[in-house]
Residue, then its C-alpha position, 0 to 999 in steps of 0.5 A: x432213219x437218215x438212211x431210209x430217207x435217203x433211199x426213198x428220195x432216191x427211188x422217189x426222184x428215179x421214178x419222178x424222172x421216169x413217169x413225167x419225161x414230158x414235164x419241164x425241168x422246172x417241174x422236176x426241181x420242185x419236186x425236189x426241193x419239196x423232197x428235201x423239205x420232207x427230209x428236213x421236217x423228219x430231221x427236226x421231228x426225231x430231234x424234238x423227240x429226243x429232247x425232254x418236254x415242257x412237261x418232263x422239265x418242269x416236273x424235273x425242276x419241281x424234283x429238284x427243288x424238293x431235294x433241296x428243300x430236303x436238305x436244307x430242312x436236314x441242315x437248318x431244322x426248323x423250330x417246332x415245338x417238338x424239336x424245342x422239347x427235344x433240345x431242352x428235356x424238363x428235369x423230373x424234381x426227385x421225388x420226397x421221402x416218405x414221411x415215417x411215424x413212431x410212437x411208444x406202446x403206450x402212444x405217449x410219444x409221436x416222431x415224425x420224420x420226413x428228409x432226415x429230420x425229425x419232430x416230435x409231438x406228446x400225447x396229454x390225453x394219454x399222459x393224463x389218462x395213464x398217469x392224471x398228469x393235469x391234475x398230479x402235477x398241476x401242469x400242462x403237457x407241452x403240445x406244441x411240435x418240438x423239432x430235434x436239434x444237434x443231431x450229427x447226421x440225418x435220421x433215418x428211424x427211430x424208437x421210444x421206449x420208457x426205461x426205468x434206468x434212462x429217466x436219470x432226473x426222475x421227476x414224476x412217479x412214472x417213467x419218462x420216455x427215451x427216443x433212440x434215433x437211428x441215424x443214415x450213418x449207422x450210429x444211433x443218437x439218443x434225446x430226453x422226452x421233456x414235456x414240461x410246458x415253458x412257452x418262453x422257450x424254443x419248441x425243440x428237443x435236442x440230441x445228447x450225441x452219438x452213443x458210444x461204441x455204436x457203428x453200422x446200426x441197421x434196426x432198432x428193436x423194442x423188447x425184452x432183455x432176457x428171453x421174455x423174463x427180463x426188463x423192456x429195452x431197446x436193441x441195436x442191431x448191426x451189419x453183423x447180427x450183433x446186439x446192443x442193449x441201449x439201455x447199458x450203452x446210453x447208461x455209459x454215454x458220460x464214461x470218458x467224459x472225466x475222472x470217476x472217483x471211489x471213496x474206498x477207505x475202509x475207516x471212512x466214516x463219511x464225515x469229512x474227505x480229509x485224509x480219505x482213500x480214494x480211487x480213480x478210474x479215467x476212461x478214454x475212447x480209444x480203449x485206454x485207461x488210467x488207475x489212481x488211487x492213494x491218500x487224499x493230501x499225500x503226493x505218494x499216490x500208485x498210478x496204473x496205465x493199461x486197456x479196458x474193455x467193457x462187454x456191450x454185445x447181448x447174443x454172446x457168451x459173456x453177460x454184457x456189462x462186464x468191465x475188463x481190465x488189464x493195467x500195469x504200475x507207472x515206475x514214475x508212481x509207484x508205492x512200496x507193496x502196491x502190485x506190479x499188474x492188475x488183470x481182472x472184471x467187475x460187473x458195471x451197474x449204472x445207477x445215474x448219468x453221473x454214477x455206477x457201481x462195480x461188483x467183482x467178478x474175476x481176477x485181481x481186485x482195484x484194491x487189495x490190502x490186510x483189511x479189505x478187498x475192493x468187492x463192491x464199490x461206487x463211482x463218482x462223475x467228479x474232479x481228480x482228487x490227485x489233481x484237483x482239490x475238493x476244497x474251493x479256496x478262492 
């Protein structure tokens, strides 16, 4: 651009100086210095056009502004009320376990457990429409909410059954009901329905503990013990499809809880202990056992140590019920013509809480002698006559 200029002025002035010879010199240098101005002005404007507007600045510095504004909401957010939910989440409350209801086939019974607890609520209408309990026993059936107490774990089901062999106390002509608990742990606890009315007392059941030999329970089942012939009882089933009849194992739940005493003399007439036969079985959880048996007063007593095995299990081979056991003679107490060893079965029949009868089965007898083999014999919930005397001589 500069050089276009430049060549116009040239030609511009040459033909000035041409055209007007006849004007002064003073006329001619005002041409020129007009010229000169016209360059100047054309300068300054390609300038300007080179330099960003009013319009293009401002709109520059409001773009600015607003990247900034970006970034400082990016480092500095601002406190909506969405970013407070987003920082502070409520926490969801989990929700309850559903409330479970049992009740017997006779609706005697109602458990209600809801959280790993359980209470219990009795029927009278049905106690007094089955069995006229008002006006029989001349009493009321406690209606209030009994909750269970002493339980080892939480509850997770339950079943009520009236078993015949259960109802040890046997206060009233029917049947009392049994409540089988099973726990969240696999093991199943059992409770005594007590439906007299005592409002001095707490409205609470409590449990008589976890059942023996009972592990990794799935279900109880409420049917018939021998294929739709037999009595009613409860089964528990565990991991492995093995049954338990609970009727045999809540029958034995006293069985390690002391010595179990047999009145085996064949001359005892039943008037006096003195000078009796005696037997003694001795039970321990952990499978072992201990047999004593001797003369009441003599210290020349046999004593057997060995394992025992009582069969539990409903759908195998052997009849469940069946005591096995394997003993051998403690040199320690040992009698001239007593047998080394003892291998053999009884079948164990439970008659209360606190007694059982045995019927030989197989093998060796508890006691054998010129007189008498040990066929049948009944066993006591009491004190070791070998250890402790009958006889109270404070």
């Amino acid at each position: 651009m500069k050089k276009i200029i430049a060549i116009y002025f040239m030609l511009f002035t040459f033909f000035c100086l041409t055209a007007c010879e006849t004007k002064d010199d003073t006329d001619a240098v005002n041409l020129v210095e007009k010229l000169k101005t016209v360059e100047i002005t054309n300068s300054v404007t390609e300038n300007i056009n080179n330099e960003p507007t009013n319009t293009q600045i401002d709109k520059n510095l409001e773009k600015q502004s607003t990247n900034h504004n970006v970034e400082e909401t990016t480092i500095i957010p601002e406190k909506t009320e969405k970013t407070e939910k987003t920082e502070k989440p409520e926490k969801s409350e989990k929700p309850e376990d559903p409330e479970i209801i049992r009740t017997d086939v006779e609706n005697l019974v109602e458990v209600h457990i809801k959280n790993g607890e359980a209470e219990v609520n009795l029927n009278a209408a049905r106690f007094d429409e089955l069995y006229d309990y008002s006006n029989v026993y001349e009493s009321e059936i406690d209606t209030r909410t009994h909750k269970i107490v002493g339980t080892s774990s939480k509850v997770k089901d339950a079943c009520i059954a009236q078993i015949p062999k259960l109802d040890f106390w046997k206060a009233t002509d029917f049947t009392a009901p049994t409540i089988f608990l099973l726990m969240e742990d696999g093991t199943v606890e059992w409770v005594h329905v007590d439906f007299y009315t005592d409002e001095s007392q707490t409205a609470e059941f409590r449990s008589s503990g976890p059942l023996i030999w009972l592990y990794n329970i799935e279900e109880l089942v409420y049917e018939n013990n021998d294929e739709g012939i037999g009595e009613m009882t409860v089964f528990a089933e565990n991991e492995y499809g093995f049954r338990f009849d609970l009727q045999l194992i809540a029958g034995l739940h006293e069985l390690c809880a002391g010595p179990w005493i047999c009145d085996i003399d064949s001359s005892n007439l039943g008037n006096s202990y003195t000078n009796d036969y005696y037997a003694v079985l001795s039970f321990n959880e952990d499978g072992t056992l201990i047999y004593e048996k001797g003369w009441l007063g003599d210290d020349n007593f046999a004593r057997y140590t060995g394992t025992y095995e009582i069969s539990v299990i409903s759908n195998i081979e052997q009849k469940p019920g069946i005591l096995t056991f394997d003993l051998q003679i403690d040199p320690a107490f040992n009698i001239i013509n007593e047998a080394e060893e003892l291998h053999g079965s009884y079948f164990i029949d439970i008659q209360n809480f606190n007694m059982f009868s045995l019927y030989h089965s197989d093998g060796d007898y508890l006691h054998s002698d010129s007189y008498m083999n040990l066929e049948y014999g009944d066993f006591w919930l009491s004190y070791n006559p070998f250890i402790n005397s009958f006889d109270n001589d404070d």
